[in-house]
N, C-alpha and C positions, 0 to 999 in steps of 0.2 A: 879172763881170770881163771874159768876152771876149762882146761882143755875135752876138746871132743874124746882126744882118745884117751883120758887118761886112765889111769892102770891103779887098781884098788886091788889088794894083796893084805896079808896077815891080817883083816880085818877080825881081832878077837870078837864075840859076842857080847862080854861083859862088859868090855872097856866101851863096847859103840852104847849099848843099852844106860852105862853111868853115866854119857853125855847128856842123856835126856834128865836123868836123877837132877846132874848139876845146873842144867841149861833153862829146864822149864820151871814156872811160877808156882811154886806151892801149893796155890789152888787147884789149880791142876792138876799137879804132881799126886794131890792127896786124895783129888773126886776125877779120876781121870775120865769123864763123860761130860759133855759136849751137848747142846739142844741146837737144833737145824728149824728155823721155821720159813714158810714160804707163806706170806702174807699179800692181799688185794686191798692196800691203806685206803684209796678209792671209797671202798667200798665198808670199809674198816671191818675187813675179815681177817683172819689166821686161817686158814686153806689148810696147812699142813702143818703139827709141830710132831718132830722126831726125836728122841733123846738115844744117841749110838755113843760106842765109847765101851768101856770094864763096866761089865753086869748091865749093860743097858737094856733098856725099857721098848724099846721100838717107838711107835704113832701113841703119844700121848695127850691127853683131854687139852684142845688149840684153847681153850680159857684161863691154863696156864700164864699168858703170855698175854696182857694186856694194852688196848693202841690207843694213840702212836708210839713207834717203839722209841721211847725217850730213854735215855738213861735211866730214871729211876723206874721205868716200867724194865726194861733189862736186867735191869741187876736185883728188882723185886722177883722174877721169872726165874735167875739163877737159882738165886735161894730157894725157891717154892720147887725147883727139880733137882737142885741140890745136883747141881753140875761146875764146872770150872769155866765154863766159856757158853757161848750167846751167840748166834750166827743166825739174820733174820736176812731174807732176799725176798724181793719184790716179785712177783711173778712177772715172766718175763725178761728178769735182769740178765740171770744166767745167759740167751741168747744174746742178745744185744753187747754182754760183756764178749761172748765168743769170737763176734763178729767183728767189732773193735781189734780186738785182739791179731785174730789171725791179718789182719792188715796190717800189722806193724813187724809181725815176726818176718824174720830172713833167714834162708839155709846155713849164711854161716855167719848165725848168732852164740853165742855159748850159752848155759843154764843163767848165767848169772844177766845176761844182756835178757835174756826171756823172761826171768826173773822179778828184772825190772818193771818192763811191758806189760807186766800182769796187774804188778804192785800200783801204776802209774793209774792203770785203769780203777782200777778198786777204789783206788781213792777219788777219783774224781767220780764216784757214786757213793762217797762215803757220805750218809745223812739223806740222800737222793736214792733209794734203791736197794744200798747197803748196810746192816746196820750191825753193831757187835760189844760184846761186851766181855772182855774188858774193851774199851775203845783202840784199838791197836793200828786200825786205819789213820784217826787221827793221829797220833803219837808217832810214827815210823815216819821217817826220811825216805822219796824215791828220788836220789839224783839221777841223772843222767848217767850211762854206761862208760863215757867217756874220762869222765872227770874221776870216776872212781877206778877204771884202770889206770890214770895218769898215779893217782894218789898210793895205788898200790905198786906201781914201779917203783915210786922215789923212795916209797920206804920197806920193800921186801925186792933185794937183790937177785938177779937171776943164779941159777946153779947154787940156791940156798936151801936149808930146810926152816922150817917151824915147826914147834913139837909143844905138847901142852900136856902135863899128868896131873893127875890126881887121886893121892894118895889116901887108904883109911883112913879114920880114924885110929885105930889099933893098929898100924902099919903092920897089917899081917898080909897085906897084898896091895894090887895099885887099883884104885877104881875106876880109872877111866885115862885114857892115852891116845893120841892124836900124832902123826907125824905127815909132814904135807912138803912137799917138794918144789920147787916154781923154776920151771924153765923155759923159755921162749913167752914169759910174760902171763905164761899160766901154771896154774896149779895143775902138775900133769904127775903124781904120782901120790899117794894118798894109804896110809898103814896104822898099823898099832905096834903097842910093844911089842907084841910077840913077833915081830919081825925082828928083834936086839935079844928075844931071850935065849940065845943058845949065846952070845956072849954078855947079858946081861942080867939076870935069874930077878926073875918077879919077887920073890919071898924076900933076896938080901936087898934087892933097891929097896922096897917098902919098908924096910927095916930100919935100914941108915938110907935115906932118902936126903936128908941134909948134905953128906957126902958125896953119897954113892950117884948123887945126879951129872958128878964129873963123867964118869963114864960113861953114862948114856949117851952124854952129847958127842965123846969120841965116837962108840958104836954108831952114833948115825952119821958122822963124819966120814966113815970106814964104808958104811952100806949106803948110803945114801948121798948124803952134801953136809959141805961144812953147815950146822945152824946156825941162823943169823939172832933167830928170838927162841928160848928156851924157857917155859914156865913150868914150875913146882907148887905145889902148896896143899896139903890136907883139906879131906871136905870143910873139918870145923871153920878153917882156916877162910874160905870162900866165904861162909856162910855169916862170921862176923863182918868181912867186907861190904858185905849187900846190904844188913841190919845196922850196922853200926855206924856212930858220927861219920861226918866226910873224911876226917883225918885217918879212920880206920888203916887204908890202906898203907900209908907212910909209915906209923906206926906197926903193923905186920910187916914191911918189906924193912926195916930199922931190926925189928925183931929175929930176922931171918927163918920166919915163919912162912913166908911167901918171896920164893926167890924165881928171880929173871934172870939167864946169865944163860948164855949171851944175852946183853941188852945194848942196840944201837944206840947212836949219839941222842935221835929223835925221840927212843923211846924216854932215857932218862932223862931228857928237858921235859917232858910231859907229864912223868911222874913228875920230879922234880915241881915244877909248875903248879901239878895238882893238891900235891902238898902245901907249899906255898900256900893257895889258895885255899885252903879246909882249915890252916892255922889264924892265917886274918880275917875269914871268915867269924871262928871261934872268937879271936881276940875282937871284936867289932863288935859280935853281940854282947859278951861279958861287958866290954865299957858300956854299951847303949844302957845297958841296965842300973848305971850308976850317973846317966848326964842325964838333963831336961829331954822332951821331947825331938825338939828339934834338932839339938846334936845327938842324940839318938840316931836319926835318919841319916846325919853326915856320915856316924860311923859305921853306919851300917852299909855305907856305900863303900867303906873302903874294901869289902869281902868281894864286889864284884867287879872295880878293877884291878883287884888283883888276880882273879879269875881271867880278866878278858885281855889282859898288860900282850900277852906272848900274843894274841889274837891279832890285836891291833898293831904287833910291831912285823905284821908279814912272816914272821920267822916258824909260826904255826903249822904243826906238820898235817893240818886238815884242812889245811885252808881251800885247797883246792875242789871238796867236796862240796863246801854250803852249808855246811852243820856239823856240829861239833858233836862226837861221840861220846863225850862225857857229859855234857850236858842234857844230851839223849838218855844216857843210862841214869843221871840224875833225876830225869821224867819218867822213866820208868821201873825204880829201882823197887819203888813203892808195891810195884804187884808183887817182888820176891821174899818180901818180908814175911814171914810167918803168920798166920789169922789166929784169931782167938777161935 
């Protein structure tokens, strides 16, 4: 998926630093520190707790962190260090994950096949050794390396690009830009805007960004590859997607607040689909609240096959993973939400 040699160029600084703005969970984003503890359960010690990260603290008082490290001792530990994430290891694990590890890597693996190996391992000491909070071990999918190259052949064409912006609020400039290239089955060339702005001017795309997104996509046609998937959309514009009802998204992309274009056959059966799915969802609860109990439950079943209809008819463009991506972000959309 990502090539050995691939070639990274016009990487702006701003644009690479908004993907973290957009990418990471508000908790985070807003307490950007972090607690590290190396605990002997054994013995129910805490050996070492460290808090690193913005303004951090270094080796702080291990009674912070109370055992076993259960989720509500976790996320009581967060708050009492007033950090964004929880990373507890067993002493000793660190080796034993190394050693694992290095048996399964191969010289000609890519990041993302090693990637895996890592993930695969982690998780089979998630609760045993590993322990984290938010729970992201639990919660994360490691398929297999194969299955997810097949899945990203059938649906990103070789000699294509992908490109993803996002725009201010104030459209007085773009806040984050991604342009990624695939050829020979991997991601082998990797830029930002600023590789399109001597033909494409930061200030006038953010400006008319509705528009002006036609041209980007020639520009990267012209510099790069035709694009197969091209996304737009304003941070607010993100930011209601992640908070907002399930239908959110249909309704922005109806809106033309959040535009795709290019979008494959694959991609709009999927939106398509998801909508579907966030409407009968809606309509399903709205009547439960108006029948008895027990058709309550009927209709409230009808929200998930219509969710699962494209699953079960093979025509699902994820089938080949083992798990479905939206149902995934649905499990964890819930970290992106804004805290009180």
């Amino acid at each position: 998926m990502l090539s050995r040699e691939v070639a990274l160029h016009h990487l702006e600084p701003r644009h690479w630093a908004g993907w973290f703005d957009v990418l990471v969970p508000p908790a985070v984003r807003s307490r950007p520190r972090w607690a590290l503890a190396i605990v002997d359960t054994p013995a129910a010690r805490v050996l070492k707790l460290v808090v690193a990260g913005h303004d951090a603290r270094g080796a702080v008082d291990p009674a912070a962190l109370a055992l076993p490290p259960t989720p509500a001792h976790l996320q009581a530990c967060a708050r009492r260090l007033d950090v964004g994430a929880v990373i507890v290891l067993e002493v000793g694990v660190v080796a034993a994950l190394a050693a694992e590890v290095e048996r399964q890597l191969e010289p000609d693996q890519d990041a993302a096949a090693q990637g895996l190996v890592l993930l695969r391992a982690l998780k089979a000491r998630s609760g045993k050794g590993v322990w984290s909070e938010p729970p992201l071990l639990d919660l994360l999918p490691a398929p297999a390396y194969e299955p997810l190259q097949r899945t990203f052949d059938l649906l990103v064409p070789d000699d294509t690009a992908l490109a993803a912006y996002v725009i201010a609020d104030d459209r007085s400039r773009v806040a984050a830009s991604v342009i990624a290239v695939k050829r020979r089955g991997d991601i082998a060339e990797v830029a930002t805007h600023a590789a399109l702005a001597a033909d494409v001017g930061e200030a006038a795309l953010a400006r008319d960004w509705a528009t002006a997104y036609k041209r980007v996509n020639r520009a990267i046609a012209d510099r790069f590859a035709r694009p197969c998937v091209s996304v737009f959309a304003e941070r607010a514009t993100i930011d209601r997607i992640i908070g907002g009802p399930p239908d959110t998204l249909g309704r922005e992309l109806n809106a033309r607040r959040l535009v795709i274009d290019p979008a494959p056959a694959w991609l709009l059966g999927l939106l398509g689909g998801a909508t579907v799915a966030a409407v009968a969802q809606r309509g399903a609860l709205a009547l439960a609240s108006l029948l008895p109990q027990g058709a309550r439950d009927r209709a409230a079943g009808l929200a998930d096959r219509a969710r699962t209809a494209m699953k079960e008819s093979g025509a699902h463009p994820f089938a080949l993973l083992g798990f479905d991506p939206l149902e995934l972000w649905l499990t964890l959309r819930h970290y992106y939400r804004p805290r009180r």
